[in-house]
C-alpha positions as MATLAB code, in Angstrom:
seq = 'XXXXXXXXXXXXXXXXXXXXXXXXXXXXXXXXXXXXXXXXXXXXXXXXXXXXXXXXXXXXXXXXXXXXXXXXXXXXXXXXXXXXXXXXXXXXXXXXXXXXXXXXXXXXXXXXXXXXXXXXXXXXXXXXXXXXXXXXXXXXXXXXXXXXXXXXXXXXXXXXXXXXXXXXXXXXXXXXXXXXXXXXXXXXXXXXXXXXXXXXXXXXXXXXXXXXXXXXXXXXXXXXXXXXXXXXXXXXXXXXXXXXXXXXXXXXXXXXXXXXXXXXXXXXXXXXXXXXXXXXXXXXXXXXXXXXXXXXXXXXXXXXXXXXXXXXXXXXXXXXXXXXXXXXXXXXXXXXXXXXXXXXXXXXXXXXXXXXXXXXX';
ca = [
     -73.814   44.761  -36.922;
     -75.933   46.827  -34.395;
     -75.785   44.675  -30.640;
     -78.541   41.968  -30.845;
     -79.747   42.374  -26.877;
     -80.833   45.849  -27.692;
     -81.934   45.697  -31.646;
     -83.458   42.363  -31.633;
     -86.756   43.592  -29.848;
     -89.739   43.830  -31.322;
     -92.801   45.351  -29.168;
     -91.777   43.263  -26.583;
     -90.487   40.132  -28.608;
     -87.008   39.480  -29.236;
     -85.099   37.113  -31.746;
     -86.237   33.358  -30.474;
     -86.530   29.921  -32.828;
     -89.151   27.668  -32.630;
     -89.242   24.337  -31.217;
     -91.903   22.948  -33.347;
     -93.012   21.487  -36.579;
     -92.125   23.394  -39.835;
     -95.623   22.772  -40.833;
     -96.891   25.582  -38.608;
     -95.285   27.938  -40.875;
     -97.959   26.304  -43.850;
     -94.834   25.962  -45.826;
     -94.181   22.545  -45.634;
     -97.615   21.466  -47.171;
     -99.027   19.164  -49.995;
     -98.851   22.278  -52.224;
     -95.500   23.160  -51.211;
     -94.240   26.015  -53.497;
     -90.408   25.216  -55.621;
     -87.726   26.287  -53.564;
     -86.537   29.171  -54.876;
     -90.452   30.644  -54.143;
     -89.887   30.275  -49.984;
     -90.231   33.670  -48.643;
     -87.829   33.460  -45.995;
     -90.440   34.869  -43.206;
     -92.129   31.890  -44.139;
     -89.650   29.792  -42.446;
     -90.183   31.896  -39.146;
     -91.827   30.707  -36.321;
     -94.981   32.654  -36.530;
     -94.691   33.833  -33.087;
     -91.278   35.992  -34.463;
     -91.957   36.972  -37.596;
     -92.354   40.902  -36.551;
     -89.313   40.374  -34.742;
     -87.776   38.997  -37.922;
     -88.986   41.859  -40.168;
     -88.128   44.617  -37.799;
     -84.604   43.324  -37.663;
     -84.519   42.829  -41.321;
     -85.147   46.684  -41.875;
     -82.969   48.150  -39.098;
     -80.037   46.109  -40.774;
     -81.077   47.539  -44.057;
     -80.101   50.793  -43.122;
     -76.248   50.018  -42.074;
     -74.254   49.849  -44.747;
     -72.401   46.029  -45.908;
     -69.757   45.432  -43.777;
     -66.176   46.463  -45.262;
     -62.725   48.027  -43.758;
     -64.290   51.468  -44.525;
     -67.449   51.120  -42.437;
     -66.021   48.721  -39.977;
     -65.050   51.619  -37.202;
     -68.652   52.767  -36.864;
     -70.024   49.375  -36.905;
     -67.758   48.033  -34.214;
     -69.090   51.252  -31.875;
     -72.686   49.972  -32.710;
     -72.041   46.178  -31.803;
     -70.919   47.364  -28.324;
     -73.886   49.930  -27.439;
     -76.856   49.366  -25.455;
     -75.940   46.495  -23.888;
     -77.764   45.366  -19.986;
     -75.783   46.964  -17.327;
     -73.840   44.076  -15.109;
     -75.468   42.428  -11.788;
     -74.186   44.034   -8.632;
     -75.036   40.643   -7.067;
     -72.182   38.672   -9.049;
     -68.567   39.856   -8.475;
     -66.496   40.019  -11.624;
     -63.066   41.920  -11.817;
     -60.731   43.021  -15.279;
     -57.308   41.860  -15.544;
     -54.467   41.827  -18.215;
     -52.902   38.431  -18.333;
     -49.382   37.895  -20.244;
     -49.718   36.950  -23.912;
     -47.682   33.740  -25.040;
     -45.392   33.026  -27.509;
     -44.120   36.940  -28.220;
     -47.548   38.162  -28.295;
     -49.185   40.968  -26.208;
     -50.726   40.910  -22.640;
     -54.270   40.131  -23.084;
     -57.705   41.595  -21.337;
     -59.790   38.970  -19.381;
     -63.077   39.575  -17.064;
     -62.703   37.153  -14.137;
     -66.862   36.166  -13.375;
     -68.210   35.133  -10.120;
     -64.430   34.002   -8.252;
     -64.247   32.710   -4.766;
     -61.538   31.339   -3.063;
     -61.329   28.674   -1.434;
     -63.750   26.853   -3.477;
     -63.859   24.053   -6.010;
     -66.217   24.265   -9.071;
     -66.575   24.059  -12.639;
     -64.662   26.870  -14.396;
     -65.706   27.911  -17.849;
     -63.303   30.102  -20.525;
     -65.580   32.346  -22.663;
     -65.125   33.783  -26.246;
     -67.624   36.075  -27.832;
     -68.854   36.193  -30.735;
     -68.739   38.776  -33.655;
     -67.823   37.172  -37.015;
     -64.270   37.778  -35.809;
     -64.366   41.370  -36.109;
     -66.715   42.709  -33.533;
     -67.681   43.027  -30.016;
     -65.343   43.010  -26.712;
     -65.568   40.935  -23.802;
     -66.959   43.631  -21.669;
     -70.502   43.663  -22.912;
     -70.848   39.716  -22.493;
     -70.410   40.707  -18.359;
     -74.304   40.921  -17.505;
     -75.085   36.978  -19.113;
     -71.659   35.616  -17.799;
     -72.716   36.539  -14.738;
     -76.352   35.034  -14.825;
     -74.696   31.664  -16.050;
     -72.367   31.811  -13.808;
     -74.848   32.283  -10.893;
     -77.121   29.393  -12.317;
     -74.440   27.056  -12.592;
     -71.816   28.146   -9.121;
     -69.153   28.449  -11.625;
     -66.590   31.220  -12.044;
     -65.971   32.351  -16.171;
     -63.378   33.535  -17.845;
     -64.027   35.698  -20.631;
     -61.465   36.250  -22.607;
     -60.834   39.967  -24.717;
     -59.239   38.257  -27.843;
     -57.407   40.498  -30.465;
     -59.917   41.174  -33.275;
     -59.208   40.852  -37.408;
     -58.538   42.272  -39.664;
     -55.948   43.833  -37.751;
     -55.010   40.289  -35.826;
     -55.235   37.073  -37.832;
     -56.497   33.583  -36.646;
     -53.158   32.586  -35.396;
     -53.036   35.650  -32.771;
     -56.117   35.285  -31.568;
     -55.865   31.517  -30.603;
     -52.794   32.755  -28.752;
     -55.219   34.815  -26.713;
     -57.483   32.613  -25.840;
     -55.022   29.725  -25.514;
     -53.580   32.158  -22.574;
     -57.152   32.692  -20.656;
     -57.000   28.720  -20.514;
     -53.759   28.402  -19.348;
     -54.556   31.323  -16.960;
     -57.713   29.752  -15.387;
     -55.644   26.229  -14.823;
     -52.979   27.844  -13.038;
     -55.210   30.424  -10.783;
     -57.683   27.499  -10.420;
     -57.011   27.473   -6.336;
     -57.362   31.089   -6.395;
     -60.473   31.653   -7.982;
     -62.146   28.826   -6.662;
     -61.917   26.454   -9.894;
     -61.701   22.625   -9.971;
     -58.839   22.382  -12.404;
     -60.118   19.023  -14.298;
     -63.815   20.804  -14.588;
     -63.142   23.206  -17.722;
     -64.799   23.931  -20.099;
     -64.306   26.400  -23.053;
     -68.044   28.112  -24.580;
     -68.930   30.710  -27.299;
     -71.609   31.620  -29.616;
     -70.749   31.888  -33.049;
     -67.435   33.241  -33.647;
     -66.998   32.594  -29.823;
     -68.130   29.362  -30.708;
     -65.780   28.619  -33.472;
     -63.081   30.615  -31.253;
     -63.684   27.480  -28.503;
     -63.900   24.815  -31.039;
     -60.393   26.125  -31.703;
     -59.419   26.079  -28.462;
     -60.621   22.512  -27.652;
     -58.230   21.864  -30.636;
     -55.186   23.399  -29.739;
     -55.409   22.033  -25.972;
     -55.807   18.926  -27.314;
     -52.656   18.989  -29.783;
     -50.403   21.012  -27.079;
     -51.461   18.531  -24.426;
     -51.316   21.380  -21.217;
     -54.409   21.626  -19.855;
     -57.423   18.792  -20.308;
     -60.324   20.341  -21.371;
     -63.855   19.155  -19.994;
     -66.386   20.200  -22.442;
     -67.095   22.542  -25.571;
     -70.192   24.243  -25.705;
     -70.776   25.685  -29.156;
     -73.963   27.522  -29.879;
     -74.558   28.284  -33.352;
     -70.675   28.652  -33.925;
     -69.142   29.667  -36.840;
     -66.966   26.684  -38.123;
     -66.453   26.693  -41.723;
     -65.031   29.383  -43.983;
     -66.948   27.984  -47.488;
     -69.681   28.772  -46.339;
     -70.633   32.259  -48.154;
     -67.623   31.855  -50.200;
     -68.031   28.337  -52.506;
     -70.992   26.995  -50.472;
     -73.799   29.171  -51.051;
     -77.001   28.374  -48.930;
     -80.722   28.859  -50.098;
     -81.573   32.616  -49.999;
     -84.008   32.111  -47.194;
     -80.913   30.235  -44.686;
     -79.194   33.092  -43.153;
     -81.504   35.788  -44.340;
     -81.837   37.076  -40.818;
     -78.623   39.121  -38.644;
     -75.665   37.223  -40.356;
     -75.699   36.678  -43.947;
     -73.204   35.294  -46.399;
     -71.872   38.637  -47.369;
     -70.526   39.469  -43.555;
     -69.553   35.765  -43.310;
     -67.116   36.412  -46.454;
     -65.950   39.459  -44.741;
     -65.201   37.720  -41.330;
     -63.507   34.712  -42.686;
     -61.330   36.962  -44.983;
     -60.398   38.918  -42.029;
     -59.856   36.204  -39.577;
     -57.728   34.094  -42.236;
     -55.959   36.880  -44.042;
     -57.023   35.729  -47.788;
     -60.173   34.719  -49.715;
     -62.014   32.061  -47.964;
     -63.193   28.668  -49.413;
     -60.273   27.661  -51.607;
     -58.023   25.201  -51.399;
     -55.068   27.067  -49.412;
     -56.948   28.454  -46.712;
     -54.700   27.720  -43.551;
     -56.175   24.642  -42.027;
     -54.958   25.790  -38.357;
     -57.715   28.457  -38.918;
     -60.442   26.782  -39.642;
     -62.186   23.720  -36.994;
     -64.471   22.028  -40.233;
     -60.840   21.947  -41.928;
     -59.249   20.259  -39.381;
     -58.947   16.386  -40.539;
     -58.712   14.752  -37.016;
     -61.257   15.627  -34.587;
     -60.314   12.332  -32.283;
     -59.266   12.886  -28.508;
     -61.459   16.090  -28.691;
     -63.952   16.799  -25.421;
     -67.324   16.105  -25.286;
     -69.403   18.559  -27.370;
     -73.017   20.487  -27.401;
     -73.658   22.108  -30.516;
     -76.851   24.230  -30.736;
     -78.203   26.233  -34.062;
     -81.158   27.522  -35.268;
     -82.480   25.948  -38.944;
     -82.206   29.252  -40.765;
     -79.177   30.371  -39.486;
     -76.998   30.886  -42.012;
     -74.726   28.465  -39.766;
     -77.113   25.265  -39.740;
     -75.728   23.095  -42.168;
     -71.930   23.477  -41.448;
     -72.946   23.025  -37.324;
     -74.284   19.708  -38.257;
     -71.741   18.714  -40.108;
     -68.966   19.125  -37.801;
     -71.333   17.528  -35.416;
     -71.451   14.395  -37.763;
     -67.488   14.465  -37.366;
     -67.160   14.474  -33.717;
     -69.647   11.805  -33.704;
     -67.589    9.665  -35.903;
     -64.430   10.705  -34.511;
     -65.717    9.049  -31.237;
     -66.661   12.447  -29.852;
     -69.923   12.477  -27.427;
     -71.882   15.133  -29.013;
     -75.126   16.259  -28.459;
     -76.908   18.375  -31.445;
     -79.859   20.571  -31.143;
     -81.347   22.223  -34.577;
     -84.392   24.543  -33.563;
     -86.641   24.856  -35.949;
     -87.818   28.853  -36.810;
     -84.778   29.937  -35.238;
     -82.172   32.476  -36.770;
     -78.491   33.796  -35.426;
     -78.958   34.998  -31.947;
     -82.296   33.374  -30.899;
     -81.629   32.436  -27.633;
     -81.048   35.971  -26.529;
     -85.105   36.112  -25.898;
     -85.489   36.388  -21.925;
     -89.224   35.609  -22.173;
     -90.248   33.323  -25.296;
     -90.967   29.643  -24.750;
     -88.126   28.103  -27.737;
     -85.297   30.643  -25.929;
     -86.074   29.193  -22.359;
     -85.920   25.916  -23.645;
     -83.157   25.968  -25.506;
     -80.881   27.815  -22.943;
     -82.204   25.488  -20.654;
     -80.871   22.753  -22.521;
     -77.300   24.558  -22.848;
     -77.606   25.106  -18.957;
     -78.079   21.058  -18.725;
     -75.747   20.080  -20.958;
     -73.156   21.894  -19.045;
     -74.652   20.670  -15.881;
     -74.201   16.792  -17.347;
     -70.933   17.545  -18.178;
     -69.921   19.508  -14.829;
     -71.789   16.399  -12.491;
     -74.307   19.084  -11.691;
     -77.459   18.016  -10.463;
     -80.484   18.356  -12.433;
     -83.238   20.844  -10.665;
     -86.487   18.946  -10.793;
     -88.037   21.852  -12.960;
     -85.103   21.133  -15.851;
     -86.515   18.037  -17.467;
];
């Protein structure tokens, strides 16, 4: 998968949802065609659908994702990314692993001692097989500078060659790490919260799990943007051709499950501990924001698990954009990306006791 913040772009325009009516696309009409007819530009804001065509081609030209080409396209994930702030301070450390496992790499974003605000412990995403910490530096540190919070962004072990129980281990460390350095890096120890986008966001939807069950550290808040929850999906859930038609399809969401779990996905003795839409009890969990796009390939399992954590008792707030595919929100300039990061910024501000800035809404 080539790296979104440079491939995404369009003549100026880069991957952004809509927040509007579906009728603007003149599919949704009187004369609405079956199903199975919907081109799947169709369903794209009209405002992205070069964007969506230009990305549709470059990705046509990598091959499907696979242990053989997996080497080159973990070099291409990683490339061209923005170049970090010199105005936000962020250092690299190696933290001890836990339970028998191996040190693991953290970027420490925007620390100051002697202070006390909201801390936040990062995942990114990469179906579980891509990317590194290191190229999420340049947006940590914009987020971190909008909210006064420091980040933790945690360098989990990647699958194949880790499974699912590993890489919790990883991340479960950055949390523990952030609690117990809170004075140090200038952290309010009972304001954190754990974030990713897709796999990062299923990676934190893990995490608020396993804090939960081991009962160490209190976790504030879980923000989850379009996260990748649910290992039927692409496996024995198949979604119209025209959901996930755009950057992550079913194919590489096979792939990444199969990787991360260490068998075939979907059946019956996947390892629960793997998976968060598997997990039976979502009670005692932290307050949630869940954020997708309605053709990512991601929509309908997002809502779903937000449908559990609101029965479970779980504050959640869920934001489906229509037009939007996998990675949307990494538009600096279009109208739906601004609004929907804005609304991740005030969700996190809610949950943090931030106040609102009068622009926000």
């Amino acid at each position: 998968m080539p790296n979104r913040r440079s491939l995404l772009k369009t003549g100026g325009a880069v991957i952004a949802g809509a927040l509007v009516n579906i009728g603007t696309t003149g599919v949704a009409s009187a004369a609405s065609p079956r199903c199975s007819d919907i081109d799947p530009l169709a369903l794209v804001d009209p405002e992205l659908r070069e964007a969506a065509a230009e990305i549709k081609a470059t990705y046509a030209k990598f091959p499907p994702l696979s242990l053989q080409t997996l080497p080159q396209t973990r070099t291409i994930a990683v490339s061209g990314g923005p170049a970090p702030l010199d105005s936000v301070p962020f250092t690299e450390q190696k933290i001890s692993g836990l339970r028998g496992n191996p040190d693991v790499g953290i970027y420490v974003v925007n620390a100051q001692l002697g202070a006390s605000r909201p801390g936040i412990v990062y995942m990114h995403g990469g179906g579980f097989i891509l990317g590194n910490a290191k190229s999420s530096v340049r947006e940590l540190q914009e987020l971190s500078a909008a909210l006064d919070c420091c980040i933790v962004s945690v360098d989990y072990r990647l699958a194949p060659e880790t499974r699912y129980s590993g890489s919790i281990e990883d991340n479960y460390a950055g949390l523990l790490w952030m609690h117990a350095h809170a004075k140090e890096i200038g952290v309010d120890p009972v304001k954190i919260a754990v974030m990713g986008e897709s796999a990062g966001g299923g990676h934190a939807a893990l995490l608020a799990i396993t804090a939960r069950d081991r009962g160490e550290v209190a976790v504030l808040f879980q923000m989850l943007v379009y996260p990748m929850l649910d290992d039927r999906t692409g496996s024995t859930r198949h979604m119209p051709k025209y959901i996930g038609a755009y950057v992550w399809d079913e194919a590489a969401n096979h792939f990444g499950w199969r990787s991360f779990l260490g068998r075939e996905p979907g059946g019956a003795r996947v390892p629960v501990g793997g998976v968060p839409a598997r997990v039976a009890n979502l009670c005692g969990l932290p307050p949630a924001f869940i954020g997708v796009g309605s053709v990512d390939l991601f929509a309908n399992e997002d809502i779903e698990y937000a449908g559990r954590l609101l029965h479970a008792g779980v504050p959640t707030e869920l934001l489906v954009v229509p037009g939007a595919f996998h990675g949307f929100d990494h538009n600096p300039t279009a109208t739906v990306s601004k609004r929907f990061n804005r609304a991740k910024l005030n969700a996190l501000r809610r949950a943090f006791g931030i106040s609102m800035p009068e622009s926000s809404g």
